[in-house]
mmCIF file of the protein (N, C-alpha, C, O) and its ligand, coordinates in Angstrom:
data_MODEL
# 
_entry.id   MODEL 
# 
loop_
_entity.id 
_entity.type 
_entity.pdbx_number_of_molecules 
1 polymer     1 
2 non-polymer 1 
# 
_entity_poly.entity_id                      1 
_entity_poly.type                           'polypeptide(L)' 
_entity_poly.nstd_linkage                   no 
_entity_poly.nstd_monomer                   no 
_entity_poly.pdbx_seq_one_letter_code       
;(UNK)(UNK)(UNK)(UNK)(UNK)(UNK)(UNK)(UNK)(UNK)(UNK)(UNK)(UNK)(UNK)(UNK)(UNK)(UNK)
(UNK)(UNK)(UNK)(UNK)(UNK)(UNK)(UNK)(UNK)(UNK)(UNK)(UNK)(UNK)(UNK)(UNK)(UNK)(UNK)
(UNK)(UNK)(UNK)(UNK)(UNK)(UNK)(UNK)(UNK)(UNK)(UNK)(UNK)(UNK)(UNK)
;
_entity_poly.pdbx_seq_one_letter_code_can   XXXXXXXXXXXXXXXXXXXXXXXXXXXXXXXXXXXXXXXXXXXXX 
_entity_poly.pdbx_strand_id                 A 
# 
loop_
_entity_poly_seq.entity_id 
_entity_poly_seq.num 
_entity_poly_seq.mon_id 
_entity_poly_seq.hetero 
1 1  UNK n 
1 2  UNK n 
1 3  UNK n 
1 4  UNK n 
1 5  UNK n 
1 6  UNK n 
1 7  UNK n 
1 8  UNK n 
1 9  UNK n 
1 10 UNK n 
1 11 UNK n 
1 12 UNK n 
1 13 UNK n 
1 14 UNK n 
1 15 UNK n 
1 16 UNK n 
1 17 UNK n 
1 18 UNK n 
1 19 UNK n 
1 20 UNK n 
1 21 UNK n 
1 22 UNK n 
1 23 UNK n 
1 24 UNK n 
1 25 UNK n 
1 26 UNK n 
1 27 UNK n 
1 28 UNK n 
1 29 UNK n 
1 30 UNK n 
1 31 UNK n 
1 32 UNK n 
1 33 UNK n 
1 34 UNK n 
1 35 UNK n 
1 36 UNK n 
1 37 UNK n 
1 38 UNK n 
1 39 UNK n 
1 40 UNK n 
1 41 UNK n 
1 42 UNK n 
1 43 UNK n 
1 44 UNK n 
1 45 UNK n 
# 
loop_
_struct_asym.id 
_struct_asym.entity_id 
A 1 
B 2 
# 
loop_
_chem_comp.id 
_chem_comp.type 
_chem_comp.mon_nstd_flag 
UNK 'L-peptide linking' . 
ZN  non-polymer         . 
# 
_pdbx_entity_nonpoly.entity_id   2 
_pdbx_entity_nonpoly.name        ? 
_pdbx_entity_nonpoly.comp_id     ZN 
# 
_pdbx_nonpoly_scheme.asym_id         B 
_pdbx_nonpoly_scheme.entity_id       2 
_pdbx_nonpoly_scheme.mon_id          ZN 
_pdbx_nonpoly_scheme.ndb_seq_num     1 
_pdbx_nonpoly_scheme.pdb_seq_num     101 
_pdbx_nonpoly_scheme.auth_seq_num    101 
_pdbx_nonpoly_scheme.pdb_mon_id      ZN 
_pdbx_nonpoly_scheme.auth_mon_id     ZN 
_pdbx_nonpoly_scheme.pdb_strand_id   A 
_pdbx_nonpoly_scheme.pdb_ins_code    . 
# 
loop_
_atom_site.group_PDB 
_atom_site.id 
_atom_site.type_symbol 
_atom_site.label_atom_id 
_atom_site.label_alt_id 
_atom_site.label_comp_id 
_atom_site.label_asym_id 
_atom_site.label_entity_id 
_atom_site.label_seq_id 
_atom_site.pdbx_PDB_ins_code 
_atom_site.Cartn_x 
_atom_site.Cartn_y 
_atom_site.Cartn_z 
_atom_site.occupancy 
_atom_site.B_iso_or_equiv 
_atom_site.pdbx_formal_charge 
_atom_site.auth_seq_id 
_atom_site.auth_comp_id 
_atom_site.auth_asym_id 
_atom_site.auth_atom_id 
_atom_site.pdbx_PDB_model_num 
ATOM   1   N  N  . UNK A 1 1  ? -15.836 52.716 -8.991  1.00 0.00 ? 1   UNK A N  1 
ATOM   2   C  CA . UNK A 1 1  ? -15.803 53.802 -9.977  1.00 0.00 ? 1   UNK A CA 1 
ATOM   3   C  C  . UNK A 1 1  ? -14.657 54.751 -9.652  1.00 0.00 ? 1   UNK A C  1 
ATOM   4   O  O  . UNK A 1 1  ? -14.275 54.996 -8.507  1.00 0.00 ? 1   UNK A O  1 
ATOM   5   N  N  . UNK A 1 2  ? -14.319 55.088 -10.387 1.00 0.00 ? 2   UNK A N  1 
ATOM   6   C  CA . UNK A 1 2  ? -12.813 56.189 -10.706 1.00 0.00 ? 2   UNK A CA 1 
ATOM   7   C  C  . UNK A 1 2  ? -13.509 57.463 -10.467 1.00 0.00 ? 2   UNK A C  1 
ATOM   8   O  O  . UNK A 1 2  ? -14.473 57.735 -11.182 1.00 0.00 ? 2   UNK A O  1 
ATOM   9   N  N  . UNK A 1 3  ? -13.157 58.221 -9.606  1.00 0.00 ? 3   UNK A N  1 
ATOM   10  C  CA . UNK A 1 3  ? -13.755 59.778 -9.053  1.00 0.00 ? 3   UNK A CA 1 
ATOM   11  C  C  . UNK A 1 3  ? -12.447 60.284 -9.176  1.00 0.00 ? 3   UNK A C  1 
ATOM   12  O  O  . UNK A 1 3  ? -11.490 59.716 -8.650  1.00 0.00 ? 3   UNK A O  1 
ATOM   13  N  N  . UNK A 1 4  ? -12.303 61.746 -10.114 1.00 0.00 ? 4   UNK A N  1 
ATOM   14  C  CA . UNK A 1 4  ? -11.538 62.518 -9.818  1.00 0.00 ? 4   UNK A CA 1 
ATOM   15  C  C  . UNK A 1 4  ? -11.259 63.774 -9.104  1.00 0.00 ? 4   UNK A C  1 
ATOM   16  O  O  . UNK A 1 4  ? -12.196 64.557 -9.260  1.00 0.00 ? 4   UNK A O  1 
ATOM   17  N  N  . UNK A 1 5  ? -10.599 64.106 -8.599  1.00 0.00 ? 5   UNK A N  1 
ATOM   18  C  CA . UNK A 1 5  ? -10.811 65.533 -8.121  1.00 0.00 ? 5   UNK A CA 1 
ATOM   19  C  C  . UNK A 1 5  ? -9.925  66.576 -8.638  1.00 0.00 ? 5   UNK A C  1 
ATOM   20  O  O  . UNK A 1 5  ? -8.733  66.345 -8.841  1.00 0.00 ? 5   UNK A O  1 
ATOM   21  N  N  . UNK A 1 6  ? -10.542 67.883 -8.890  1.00 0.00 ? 6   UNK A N  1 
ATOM   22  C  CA . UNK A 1 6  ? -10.186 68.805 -9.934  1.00 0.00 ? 6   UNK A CA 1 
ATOM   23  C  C  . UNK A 1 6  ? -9.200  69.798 -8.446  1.00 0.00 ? 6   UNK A C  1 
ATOM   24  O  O  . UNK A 1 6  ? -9.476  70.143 -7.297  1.00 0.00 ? 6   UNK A O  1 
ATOM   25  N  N  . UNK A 1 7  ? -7.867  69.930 -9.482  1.00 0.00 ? 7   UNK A N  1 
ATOM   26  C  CA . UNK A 1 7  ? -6.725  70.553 -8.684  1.00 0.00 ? 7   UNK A CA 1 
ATOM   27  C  C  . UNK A 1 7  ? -7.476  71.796 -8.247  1.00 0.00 ? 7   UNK A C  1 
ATOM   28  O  O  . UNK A 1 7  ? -7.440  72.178 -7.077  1.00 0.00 ? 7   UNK A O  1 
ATOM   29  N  N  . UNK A 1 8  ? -8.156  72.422 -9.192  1.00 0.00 ? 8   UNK A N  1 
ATOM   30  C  CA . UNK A 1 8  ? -8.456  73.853 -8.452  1.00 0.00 ? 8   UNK A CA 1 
ATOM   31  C  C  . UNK A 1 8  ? -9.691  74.249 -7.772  1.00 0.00 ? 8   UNK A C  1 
ATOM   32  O  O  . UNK A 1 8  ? -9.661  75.009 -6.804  1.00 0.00 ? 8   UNK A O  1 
ATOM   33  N  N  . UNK A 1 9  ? -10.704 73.794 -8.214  1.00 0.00 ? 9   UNK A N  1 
ATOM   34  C  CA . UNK A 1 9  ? -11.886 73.947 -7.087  1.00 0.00 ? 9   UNK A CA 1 
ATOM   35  C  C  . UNK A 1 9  ? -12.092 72.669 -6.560  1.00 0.00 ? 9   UNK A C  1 
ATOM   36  O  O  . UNK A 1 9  ? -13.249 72.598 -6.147  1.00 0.00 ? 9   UNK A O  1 
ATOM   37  N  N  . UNK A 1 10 ? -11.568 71.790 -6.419  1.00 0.00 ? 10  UNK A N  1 
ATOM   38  C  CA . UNK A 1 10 ? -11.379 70.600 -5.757  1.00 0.00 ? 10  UNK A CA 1 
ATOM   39  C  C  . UNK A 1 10 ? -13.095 69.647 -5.421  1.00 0.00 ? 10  UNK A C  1 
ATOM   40  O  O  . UNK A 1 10 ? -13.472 69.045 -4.416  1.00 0.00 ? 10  UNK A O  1 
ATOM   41  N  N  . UNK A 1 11 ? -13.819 69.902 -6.836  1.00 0.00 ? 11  UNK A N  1 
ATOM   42  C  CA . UNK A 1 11 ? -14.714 69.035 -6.600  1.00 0.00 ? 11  UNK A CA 1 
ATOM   43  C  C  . UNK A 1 11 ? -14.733 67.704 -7.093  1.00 0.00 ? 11  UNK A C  1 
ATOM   44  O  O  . UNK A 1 11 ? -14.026 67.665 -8.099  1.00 0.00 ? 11  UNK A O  1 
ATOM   45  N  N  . UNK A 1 12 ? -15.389 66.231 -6.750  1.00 0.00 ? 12  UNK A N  1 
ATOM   46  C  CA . UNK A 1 12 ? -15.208 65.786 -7.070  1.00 0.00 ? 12  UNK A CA 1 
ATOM   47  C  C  . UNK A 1 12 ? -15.721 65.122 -8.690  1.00 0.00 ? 12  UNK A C  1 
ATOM   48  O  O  . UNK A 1 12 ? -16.791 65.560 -9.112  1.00 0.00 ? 12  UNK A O  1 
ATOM   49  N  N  . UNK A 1 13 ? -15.222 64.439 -9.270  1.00 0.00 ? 13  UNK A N  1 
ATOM   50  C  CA . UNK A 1 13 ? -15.671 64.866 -11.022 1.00 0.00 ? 13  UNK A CA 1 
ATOM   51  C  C  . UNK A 1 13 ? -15.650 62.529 -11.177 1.00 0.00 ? 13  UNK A C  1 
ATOM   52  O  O  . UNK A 1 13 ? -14.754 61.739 -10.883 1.00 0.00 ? 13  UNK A O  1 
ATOM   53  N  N  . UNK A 1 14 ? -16.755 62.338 -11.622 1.00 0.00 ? 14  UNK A N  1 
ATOM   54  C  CA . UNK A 1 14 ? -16.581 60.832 -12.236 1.00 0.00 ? 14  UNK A CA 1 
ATOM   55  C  C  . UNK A 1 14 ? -16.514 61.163 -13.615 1.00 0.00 ? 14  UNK A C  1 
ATOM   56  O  O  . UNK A 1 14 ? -16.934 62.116 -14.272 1.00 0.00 ? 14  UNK A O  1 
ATOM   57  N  N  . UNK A 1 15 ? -15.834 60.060 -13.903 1.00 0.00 ? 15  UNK A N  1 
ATOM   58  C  CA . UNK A 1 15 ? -15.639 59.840 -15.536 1.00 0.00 ? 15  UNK A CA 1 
ATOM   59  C  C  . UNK A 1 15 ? -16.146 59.906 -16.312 1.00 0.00 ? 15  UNK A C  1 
ATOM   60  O  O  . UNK A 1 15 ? -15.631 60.198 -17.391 1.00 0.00 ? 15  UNK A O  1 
ATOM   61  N  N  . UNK A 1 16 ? -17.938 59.571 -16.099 1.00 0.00 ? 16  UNK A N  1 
ATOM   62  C  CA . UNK A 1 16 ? -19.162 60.002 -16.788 1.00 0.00 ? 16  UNK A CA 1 
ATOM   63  C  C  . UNK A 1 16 ? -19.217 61.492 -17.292 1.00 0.00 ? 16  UNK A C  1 
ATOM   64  O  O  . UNK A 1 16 ? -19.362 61.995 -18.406 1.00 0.00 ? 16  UNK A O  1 
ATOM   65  N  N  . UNK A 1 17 ? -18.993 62.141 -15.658 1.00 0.00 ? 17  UNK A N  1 
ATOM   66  C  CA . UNK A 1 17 ? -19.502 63.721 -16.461 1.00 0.00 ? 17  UNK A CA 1 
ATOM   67  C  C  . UNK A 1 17 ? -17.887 64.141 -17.370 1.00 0.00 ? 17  UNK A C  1 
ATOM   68  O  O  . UNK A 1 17 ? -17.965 65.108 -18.128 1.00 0.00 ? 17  UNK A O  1 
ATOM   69  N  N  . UNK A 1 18 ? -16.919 63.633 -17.297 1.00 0.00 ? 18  UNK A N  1 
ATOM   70  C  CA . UNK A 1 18 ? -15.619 63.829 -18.212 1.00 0.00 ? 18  UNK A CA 1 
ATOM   71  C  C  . UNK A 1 18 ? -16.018 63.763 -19.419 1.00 0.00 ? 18  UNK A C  1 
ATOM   72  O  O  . UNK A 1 18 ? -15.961 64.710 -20.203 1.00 0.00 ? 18  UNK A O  1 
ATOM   73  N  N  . UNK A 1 19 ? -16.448 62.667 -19.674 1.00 0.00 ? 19  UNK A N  1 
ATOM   74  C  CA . UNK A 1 19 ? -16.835 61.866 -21.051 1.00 0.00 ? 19  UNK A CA 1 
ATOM   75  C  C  . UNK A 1 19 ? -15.270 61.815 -21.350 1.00 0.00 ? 19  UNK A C  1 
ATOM   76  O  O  . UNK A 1 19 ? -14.435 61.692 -20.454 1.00 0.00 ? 19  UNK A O  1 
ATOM   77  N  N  . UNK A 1 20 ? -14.962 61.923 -22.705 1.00 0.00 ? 20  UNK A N  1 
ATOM   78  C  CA . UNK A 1 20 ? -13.378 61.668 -22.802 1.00 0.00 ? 20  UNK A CA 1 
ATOM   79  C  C  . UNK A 1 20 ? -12.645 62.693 -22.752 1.00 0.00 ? 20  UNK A C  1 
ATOM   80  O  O  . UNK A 1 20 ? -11.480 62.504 -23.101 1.00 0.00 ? 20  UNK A O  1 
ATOM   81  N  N  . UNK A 1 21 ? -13.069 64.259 -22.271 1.00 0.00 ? 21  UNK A N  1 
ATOM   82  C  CA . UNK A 1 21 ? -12.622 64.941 -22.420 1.00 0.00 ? 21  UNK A CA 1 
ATOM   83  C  C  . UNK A 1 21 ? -12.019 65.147 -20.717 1.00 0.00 ? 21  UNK A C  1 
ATOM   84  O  O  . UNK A 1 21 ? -12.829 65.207 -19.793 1.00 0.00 ? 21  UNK A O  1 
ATOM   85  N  N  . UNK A 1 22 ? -10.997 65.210 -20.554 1.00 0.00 ? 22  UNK A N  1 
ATOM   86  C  CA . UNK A 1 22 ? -9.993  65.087 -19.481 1.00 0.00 ? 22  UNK A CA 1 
ATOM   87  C  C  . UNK A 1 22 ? -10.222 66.497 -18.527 1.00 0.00 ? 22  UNK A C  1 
ATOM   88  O  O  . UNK A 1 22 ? -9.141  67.011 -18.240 1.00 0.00 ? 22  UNK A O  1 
ATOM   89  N  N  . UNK A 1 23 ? -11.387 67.204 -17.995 1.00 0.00 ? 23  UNK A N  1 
ATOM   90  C  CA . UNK A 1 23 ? -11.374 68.438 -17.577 1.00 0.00 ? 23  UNK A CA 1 
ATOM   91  C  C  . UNK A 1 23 ? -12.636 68.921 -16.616 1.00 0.00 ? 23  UNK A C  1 
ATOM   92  O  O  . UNK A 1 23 ? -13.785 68.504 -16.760 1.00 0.00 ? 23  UNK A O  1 
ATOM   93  N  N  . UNK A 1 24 ? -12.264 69.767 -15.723 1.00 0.00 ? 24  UNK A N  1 
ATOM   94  C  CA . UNK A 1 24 ? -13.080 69.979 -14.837 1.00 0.00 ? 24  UNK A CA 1 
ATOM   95  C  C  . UNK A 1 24 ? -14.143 70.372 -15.201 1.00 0.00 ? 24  UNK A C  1 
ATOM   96  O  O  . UNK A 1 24 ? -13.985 71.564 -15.463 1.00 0.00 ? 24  UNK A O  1 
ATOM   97  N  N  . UNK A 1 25 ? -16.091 69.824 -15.546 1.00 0.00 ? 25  UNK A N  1 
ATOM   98  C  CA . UNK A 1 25 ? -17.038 70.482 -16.274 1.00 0.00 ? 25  UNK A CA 1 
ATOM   99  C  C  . UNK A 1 25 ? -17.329 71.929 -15.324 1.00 0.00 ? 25  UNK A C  1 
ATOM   100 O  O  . UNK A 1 25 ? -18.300 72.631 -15.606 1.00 0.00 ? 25  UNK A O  1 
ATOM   101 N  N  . UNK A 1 26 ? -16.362 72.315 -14.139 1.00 0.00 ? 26  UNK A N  1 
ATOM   102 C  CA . UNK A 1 26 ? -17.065 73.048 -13.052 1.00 0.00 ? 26  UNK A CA 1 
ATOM   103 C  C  . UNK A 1 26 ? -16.847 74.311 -13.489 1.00 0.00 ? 26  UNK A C  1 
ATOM   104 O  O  . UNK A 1 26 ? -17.631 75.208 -13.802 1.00 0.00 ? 26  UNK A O  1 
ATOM   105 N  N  . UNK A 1 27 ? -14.964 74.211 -13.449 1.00 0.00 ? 27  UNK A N  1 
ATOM   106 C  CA . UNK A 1 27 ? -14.216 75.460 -13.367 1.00 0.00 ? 27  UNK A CA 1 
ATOM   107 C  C  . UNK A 1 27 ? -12.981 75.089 -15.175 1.00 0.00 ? 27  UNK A C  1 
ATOM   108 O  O  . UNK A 1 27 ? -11.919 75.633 -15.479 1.00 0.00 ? 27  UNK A O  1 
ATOM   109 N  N  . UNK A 1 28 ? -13.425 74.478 -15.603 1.00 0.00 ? 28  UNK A N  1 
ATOM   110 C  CA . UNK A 1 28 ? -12.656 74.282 -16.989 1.00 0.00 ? 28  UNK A CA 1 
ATOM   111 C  C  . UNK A 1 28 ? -10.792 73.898 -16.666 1.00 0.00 ? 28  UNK A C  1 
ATOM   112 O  O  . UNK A 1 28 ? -9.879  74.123 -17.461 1.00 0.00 ? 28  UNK A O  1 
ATOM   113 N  N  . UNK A 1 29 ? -10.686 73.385 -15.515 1.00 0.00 ? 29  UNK A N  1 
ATOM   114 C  CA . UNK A 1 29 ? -9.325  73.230 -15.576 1.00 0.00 ? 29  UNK A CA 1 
ATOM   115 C  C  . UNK A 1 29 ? -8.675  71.878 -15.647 1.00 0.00 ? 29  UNK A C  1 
ATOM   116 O  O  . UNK A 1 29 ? -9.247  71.073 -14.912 1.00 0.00 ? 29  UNK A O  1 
ATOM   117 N  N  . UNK A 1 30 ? -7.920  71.511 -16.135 1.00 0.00 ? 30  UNK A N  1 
ATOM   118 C  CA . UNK A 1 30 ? -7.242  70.291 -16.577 1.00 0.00 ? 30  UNK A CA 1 
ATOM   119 C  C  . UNK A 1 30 ? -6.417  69.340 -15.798 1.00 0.00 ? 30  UNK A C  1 
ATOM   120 O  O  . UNK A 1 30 ? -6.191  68.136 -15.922 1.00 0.00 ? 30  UNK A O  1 
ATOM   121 N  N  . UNK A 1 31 ? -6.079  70.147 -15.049 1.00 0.00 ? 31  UNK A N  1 
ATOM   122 C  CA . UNK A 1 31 ? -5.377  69.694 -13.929 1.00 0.00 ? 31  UNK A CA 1 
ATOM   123 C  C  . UNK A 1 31 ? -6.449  68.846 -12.780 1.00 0.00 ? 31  UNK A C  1 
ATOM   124 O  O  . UNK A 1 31 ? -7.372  69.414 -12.198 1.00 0.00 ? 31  UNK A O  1 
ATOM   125 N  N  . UNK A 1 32 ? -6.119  67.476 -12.621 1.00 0.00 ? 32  UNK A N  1 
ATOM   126 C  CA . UNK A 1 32 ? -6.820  66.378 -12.089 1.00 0.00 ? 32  UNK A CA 1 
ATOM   127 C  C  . UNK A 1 32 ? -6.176  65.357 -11.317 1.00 0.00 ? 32  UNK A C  1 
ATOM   128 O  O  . UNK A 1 32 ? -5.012  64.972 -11.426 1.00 0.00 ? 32  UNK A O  1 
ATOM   129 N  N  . UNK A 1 33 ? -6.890  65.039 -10.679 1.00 0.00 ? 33  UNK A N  1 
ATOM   130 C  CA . UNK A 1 33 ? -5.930  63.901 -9.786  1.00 0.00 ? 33  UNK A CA 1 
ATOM   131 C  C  . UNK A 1 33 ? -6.845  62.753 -9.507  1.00 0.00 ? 33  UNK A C  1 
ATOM   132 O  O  . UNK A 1 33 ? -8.050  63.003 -9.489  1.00 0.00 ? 33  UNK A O  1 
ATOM   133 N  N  . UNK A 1 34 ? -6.478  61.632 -9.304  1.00 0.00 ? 34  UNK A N  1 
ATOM   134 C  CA . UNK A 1 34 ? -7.112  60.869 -9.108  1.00 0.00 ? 34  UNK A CA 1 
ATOM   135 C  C  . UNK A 1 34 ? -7.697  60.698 -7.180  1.00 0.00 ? 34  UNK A C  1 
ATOM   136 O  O  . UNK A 1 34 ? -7.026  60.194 -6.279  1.00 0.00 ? 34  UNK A O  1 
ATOM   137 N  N  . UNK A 1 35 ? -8.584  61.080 -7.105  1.00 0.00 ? 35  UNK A N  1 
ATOM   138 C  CA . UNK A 1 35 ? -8.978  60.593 -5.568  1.00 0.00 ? 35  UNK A CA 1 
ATOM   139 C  C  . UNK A 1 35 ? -9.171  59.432 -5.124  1.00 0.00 ? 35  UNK A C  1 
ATOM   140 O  O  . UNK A 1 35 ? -9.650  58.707 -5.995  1.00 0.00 ? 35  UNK A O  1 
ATOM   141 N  N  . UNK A 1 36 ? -9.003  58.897 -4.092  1.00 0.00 ? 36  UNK A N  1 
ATOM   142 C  CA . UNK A 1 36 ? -9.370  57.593 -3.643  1.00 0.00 ? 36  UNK A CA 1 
ATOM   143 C  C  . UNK A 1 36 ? -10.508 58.082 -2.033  1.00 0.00 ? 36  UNK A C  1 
ATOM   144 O  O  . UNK A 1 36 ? -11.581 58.667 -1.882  1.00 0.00 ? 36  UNK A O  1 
ATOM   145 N  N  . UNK A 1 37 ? -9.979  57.744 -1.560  1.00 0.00 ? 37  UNK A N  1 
ATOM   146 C  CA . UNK A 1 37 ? -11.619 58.038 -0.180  1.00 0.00 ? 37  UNK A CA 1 
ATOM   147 C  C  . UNK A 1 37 ? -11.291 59.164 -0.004  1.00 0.00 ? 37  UNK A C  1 
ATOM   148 O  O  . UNK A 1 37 ? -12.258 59.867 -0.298  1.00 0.00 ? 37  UNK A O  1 
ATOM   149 N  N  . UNK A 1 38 ? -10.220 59.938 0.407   1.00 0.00 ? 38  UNK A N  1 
ATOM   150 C  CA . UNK A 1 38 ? -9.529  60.870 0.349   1.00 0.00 ? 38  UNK A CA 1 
ATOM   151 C  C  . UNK A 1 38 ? -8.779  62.010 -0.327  1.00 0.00 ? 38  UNK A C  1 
ATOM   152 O  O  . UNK A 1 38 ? -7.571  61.808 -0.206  1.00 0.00 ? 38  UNK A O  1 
ATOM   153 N  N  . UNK A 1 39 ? -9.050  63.167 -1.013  1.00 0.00 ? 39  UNK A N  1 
ATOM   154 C  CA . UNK A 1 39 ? -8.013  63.869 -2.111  1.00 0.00 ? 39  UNK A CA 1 
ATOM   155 C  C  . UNK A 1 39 ? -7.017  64.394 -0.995  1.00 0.00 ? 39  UNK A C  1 
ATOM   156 O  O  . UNK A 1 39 ? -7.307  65.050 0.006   1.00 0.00 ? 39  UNK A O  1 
ATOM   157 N  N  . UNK A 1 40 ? -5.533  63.861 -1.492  1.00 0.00 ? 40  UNK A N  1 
ATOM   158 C  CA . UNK A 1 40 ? -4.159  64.219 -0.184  1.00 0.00 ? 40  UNK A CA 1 
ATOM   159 C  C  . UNK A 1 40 ? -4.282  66.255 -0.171  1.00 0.00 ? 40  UNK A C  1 
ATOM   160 O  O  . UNK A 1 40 ? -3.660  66.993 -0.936  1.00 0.00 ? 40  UNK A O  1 
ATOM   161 N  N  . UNK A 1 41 ? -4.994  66.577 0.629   1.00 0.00 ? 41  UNK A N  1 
ATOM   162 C  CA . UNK A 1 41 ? -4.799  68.026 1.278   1.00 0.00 ? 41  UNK A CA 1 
ATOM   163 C  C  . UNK A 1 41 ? -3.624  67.925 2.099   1.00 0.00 ? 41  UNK A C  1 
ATOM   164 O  O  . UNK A 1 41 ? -3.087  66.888 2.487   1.00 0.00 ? 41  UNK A O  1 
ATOM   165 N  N  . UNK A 1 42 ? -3.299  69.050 2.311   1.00 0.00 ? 42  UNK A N  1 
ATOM   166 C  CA . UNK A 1 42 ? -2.181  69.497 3.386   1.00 0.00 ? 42  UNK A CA 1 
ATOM   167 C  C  . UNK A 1 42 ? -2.925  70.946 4.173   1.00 0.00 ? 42  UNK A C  1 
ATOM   168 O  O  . UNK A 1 42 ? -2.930  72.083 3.700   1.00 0.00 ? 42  UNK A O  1 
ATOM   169 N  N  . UNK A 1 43 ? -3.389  70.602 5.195   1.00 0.00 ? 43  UNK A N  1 
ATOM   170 C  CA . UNK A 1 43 ? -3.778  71.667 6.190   1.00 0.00 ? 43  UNK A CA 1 
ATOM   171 C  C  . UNK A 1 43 ? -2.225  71.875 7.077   1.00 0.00 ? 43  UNK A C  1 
ATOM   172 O  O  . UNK A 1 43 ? -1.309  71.152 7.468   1.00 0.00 ? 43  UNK A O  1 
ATOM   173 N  N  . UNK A 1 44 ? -2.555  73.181 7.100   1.00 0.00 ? 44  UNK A N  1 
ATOM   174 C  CA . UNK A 1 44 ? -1.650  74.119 7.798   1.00 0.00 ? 44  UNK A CA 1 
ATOM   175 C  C  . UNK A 1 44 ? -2.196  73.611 9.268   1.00 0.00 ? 44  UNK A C  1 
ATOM   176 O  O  . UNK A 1 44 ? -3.359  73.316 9.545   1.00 0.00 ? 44  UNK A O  1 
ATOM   177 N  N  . UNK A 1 45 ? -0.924  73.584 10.231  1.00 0.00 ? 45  UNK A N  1 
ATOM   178 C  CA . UNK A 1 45 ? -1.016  73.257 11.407  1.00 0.00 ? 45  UNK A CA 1 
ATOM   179 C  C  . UNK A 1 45 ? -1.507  74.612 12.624  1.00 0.00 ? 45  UNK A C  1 
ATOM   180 O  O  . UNK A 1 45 ? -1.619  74.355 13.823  1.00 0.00 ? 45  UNK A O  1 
HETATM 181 ZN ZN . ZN  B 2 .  ? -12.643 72.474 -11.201 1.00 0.00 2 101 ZN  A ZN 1 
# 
């Protein structure tokens, strides 16, 4: 299954709760990425 994760509160979102509408049901934002086991963070060292 295809899990996305939402750019700004960074939860993860399946396609189900999308339905066809392309957007975070959490925080309403559009901006999405596709996750795989991992969403690529960058922690500060
Ligand atoms: Zn969100």
């Amino acid at each position: 299954m295809v899990k996305y994760v939402c750019f700004m509160c960074e939860k993860r979102i399946s396609e189900e709760m999308m339905g066809k509408r392309v957007r975070c049901p959490y925080c309403g934002s559009k901006i999405l990425f596709k996750g795989r086991s991992k969403p690529t963070t960058v922690k500060a060292v």
